[in-house]
N, C-alpha and C positions, 0 to 999 in steps of 0.2 A: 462373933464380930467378924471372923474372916467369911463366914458365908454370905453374909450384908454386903462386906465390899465387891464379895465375888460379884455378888446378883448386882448388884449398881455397876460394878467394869463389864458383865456382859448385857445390861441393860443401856448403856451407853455404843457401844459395840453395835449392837441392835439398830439405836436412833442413826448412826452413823451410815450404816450400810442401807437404810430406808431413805436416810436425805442424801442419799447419792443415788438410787434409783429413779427417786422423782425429780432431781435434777439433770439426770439425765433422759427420763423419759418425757420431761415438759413438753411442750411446742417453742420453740426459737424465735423471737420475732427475727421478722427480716428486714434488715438497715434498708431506707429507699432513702430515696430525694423527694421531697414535697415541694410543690410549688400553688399559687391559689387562683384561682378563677378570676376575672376582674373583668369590671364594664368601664369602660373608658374610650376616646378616640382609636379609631384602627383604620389605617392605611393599609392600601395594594398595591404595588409596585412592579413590576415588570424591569430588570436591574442588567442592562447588556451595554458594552463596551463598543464606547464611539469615534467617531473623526472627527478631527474640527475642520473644516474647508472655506474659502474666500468664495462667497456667495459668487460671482462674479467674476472669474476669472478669461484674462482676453491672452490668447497665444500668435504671439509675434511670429510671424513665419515670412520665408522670404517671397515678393512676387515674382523675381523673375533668377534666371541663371544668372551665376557669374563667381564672383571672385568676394567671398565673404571677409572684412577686418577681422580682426580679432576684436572682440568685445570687451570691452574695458570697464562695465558694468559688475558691479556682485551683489550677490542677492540681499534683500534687504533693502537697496540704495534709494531712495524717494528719486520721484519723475513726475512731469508737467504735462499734462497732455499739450502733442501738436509742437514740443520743446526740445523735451530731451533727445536725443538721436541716440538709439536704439544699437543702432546696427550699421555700416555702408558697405554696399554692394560694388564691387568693381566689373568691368567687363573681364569675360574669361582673355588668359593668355592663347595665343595659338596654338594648334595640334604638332605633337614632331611628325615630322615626313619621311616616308621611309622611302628606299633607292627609287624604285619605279614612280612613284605618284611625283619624288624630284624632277627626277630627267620630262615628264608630263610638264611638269607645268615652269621649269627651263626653256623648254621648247617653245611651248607656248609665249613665253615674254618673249623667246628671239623671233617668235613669226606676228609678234606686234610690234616689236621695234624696227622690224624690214616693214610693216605697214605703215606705219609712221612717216618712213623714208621716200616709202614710195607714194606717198600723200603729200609732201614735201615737194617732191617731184612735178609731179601732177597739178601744186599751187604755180609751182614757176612757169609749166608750160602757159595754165589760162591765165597767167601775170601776159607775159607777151603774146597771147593771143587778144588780150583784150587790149594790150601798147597798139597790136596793128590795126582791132577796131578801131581805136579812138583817132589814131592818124589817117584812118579813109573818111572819119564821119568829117575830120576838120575839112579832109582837101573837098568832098562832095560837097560840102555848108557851103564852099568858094566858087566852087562851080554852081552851081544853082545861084546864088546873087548873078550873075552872068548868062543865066539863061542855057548855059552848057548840059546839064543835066537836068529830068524830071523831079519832080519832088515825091515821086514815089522810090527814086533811085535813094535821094533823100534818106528818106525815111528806113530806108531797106536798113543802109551803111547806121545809122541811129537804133533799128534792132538789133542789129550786130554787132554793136558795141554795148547797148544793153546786157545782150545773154553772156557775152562773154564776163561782164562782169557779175552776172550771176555764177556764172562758174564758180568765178575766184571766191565768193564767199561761200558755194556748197566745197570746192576744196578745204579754204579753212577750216569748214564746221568737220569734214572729212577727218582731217589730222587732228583736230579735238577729240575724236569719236577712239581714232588709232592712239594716242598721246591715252586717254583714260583708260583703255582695254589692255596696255602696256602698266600701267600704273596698278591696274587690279592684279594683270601677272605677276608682277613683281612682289604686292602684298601679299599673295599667296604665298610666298615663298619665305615668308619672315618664318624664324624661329623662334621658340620659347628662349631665352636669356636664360644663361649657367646660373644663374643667382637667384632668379627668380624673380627679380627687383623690375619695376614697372617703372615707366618712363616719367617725368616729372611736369612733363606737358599733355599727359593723354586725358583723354575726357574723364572729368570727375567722377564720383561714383554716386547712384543711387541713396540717398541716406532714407532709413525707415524711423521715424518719430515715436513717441510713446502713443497710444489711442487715449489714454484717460489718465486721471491723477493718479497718484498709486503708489506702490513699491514691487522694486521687481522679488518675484518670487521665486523663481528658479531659472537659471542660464542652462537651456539647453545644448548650445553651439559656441562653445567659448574660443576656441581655437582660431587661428585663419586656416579659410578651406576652401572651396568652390562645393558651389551650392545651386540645387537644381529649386525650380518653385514649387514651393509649399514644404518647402525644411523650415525645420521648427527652430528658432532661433531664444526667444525666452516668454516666462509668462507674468502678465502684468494682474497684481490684482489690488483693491485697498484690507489691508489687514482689519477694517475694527468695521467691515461687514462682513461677520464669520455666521457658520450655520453649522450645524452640528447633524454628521449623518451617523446614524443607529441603522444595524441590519439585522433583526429580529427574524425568530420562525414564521412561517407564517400563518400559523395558528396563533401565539401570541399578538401577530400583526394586528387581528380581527378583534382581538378585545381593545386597540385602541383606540379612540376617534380624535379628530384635528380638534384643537383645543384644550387637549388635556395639558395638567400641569406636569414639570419635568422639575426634579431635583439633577441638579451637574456636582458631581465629587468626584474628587482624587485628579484633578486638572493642574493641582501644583500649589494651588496658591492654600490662604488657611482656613478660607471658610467657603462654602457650598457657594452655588450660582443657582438662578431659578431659569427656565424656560419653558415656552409653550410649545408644542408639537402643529408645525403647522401644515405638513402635509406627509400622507400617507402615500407612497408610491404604489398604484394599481396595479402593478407589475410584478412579479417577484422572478427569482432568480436562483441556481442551482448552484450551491458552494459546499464544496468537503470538508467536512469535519476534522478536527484533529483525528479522530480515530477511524476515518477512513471513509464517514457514512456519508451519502449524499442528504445535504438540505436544503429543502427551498425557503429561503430567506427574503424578506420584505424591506427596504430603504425607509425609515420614517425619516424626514426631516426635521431637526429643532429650532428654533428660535433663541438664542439668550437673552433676554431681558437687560443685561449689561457684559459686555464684551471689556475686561481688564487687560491693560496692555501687555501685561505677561502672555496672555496665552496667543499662540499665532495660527500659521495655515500645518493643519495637517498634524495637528496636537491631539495624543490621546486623551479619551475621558471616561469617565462611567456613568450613564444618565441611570434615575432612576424615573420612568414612568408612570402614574398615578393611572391605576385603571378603574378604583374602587376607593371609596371614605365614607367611615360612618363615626359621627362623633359621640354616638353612646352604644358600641356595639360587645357584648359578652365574649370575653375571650379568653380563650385556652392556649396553654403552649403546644406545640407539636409535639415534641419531645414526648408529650402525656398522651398521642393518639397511639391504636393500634386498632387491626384490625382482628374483629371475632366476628367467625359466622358468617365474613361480607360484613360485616358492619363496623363504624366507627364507633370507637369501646374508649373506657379510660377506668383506672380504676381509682375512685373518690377512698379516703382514709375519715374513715367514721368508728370514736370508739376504740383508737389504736387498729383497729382494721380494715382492712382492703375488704372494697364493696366493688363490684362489678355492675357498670353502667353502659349501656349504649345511649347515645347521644347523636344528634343532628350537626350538623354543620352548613356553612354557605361559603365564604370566602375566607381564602387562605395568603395570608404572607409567608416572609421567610422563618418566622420566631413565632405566630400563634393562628388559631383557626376561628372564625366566628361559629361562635354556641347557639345553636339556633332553638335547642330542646335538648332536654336530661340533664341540663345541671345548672345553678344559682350562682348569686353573687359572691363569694367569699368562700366559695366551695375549694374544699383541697384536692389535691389528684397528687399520682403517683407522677413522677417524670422516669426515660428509661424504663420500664416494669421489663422483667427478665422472666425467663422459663418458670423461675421458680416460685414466682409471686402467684396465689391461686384466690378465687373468691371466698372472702373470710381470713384470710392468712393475716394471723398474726405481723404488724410492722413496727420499725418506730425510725425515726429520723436519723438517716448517718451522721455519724458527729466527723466535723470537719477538723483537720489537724490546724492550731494558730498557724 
């Protein structure tokens, strides 16, 4: 009896250390992620970060020099074209004057005021020279009724009381001429006022109007200043004709064409905006990357199809550009491509194992690839496949923790 049990304890012993060689010498599957193949609609998108801008924007600027108000406007405020007054212009204060250019034009006013005087002068002489014409022309007029004198003697005493009162009114225009040239010296001579404060009777100021209906967008010059022409003062636009600019690579640029359709998200409000793409800028343009690289980048311009009064001038967005739709197109996830050989690979799970396929592809979004060849409807694939996954390997689905 005890060699029966022996043989049964070392016959158990036996079974023991054989199911543990062949559990350890099995093959393992390897936990993957599975995902399935499916035919259904598939969009292509092109997905870069935009501005919103006022189609139309006009910049108030001053036309001429002078002494700019302070602007009493803030941004946002509605305006009427040809109404609202914008801005007014004063004339500049005068220059200070330093020692020498003073005593110049000191001088100057005292050798107009001695002109003045001596124009003055000069009226009272041709005053009594044309008193003594006019009392020869009377006594000549007497003599001639009398036959005393000719009538050419006449006439003489008659020119000569003439010219002299031609004098007397080139002297007065004389002393007007001295009187103004006096008048400008002495303007010369103003100074700027300690305060700064402008006279209460001096000529108005310029006012510049809005150009069109609008709200103002941004105050350039808010301050009072003097202002030479063409300072920019503020800029007028209408908020709810916005256009949305997108600056793309310019390889991406080339897959767009005017007309395509645009998804707008992440603009603030809770649900997406549509637009159309309606001009490609011909041009493109060299901007640095964040990391330093030069790129030449493309302007597309958007259209919104509805402009919500939340969003304004110069609001972020993210369009999403359609470059590609097909409403019954095979598709794979990315995650399940890799490359063997050069080629696009994926590994299908047939049978609990991994089957190595190359496959075709056409277009690509951010989350699947169109299947052009090497795989069917309902087909499984690996997502992730790692080093250790090989053709035939053993798999089975990671189980996910609740």
């Amino acid at each position: 009896m005890r060699i029966w049990i022996k043989r049964l304890g070392l016959l158990a012993l036996v079974l023991v250390i054989g199911a543990g060689f062949y559990l350890a010498m099995r093959e393992q599957p390897v936990p993957v992620d599975i995902a399935t193949v499916t035919a259904g609609p598939m969009t292509v998108t092109i997905d870069e970060e935009g501005v919103t801008r006022v189609k139309d924007v006009y910049a108030v600027s001053s036309p001429i020099a002078g002494h700019l108000d302070r602007t009493t406007l803030d941004e946002g405020e509605p305006v009427k074209a040809n109404e609202t007054v914008i801005a007014s212009i004063h004339p500049l204060d005068p220059p200070f004057l330093d020692q020498r250019t003073r005593a110049e034009l000191t001088a100057a006013a005292e050798a107009a005021r001695s002109a003045v005087a001596l124009a003055k002068v000069e009226l009272q002489r041709a005053r009594t020279a044309h008193e003594l014409a006019s009392s020869n022309y009377e006594r000549a007029a007497k003599l001639e009724k009398t036959n005393t004198i000719s009538i050419s003697q006449l006439e003489r005493a008659y020119s000569e009381m003439q010219l002299e009162k031609a004098q007397i009114d080139a002297t007065e225009a004389t002393i007007r001429l001295r009187e103004a040239e006096l008048a400008s010296a002495e303007a010369r001579l103003q100074q700027p006022t300690s305060d700064g404060a402008r006279q209460a009777d001096q000529d108005c100021c310029v006012s510049i109007v809005a150009p069109i209906d609008g709200v103002i967008l941004k105050v350039l010059a808010r301050s009072e200043q003097a202002v030479s022409p063409g300072t920019l003062i503020a800029e007028i636009g209408d908020p709810e004709n916005l256009e949305i600019v997108v600056d793309l690579l310019s390889s991406d640029a080339a897959k767009i064409r005017a007309g395509a359709n645009v998804r707008i998200t992440d603009w603030g409000g809770s649900s997406d905006l549509q637009g159309i793409v309606r001009r490609i800028e011909p041009a493109a343009f060299t901007k640095v990357s964040s990391l330093g690289i030069e790129e030449q980048r493309v302007n597309i311009v958007i259209d919104p199809l509805t402009v919500p009064p939340a969003l304004g001038h110069g609001y972020r967005v993210l369009a999403h550009i359609r470059t590609w739709e097909n409403d019954h197109a095979l598709q794979a996830p990315i995650s399940a491509l890799f490359r063997s050989n050069g080629e696009w690979s994926v590994f299908m799970v047939e049978s609990d194992r991994a089957v190595l396929r190359r496959i075709t592809i056409g277009q690509m979004s951010d989350s699947h690839a169109e299947v052009l060849d090497g795989l069917s409807d309902a087909t499984s694939v690996v997502l992730y496949p790692n080093d250790v996954l090989k053709d035939g390997s053993l798999v089975e689905m990671r189980s996910t923790s609740p």
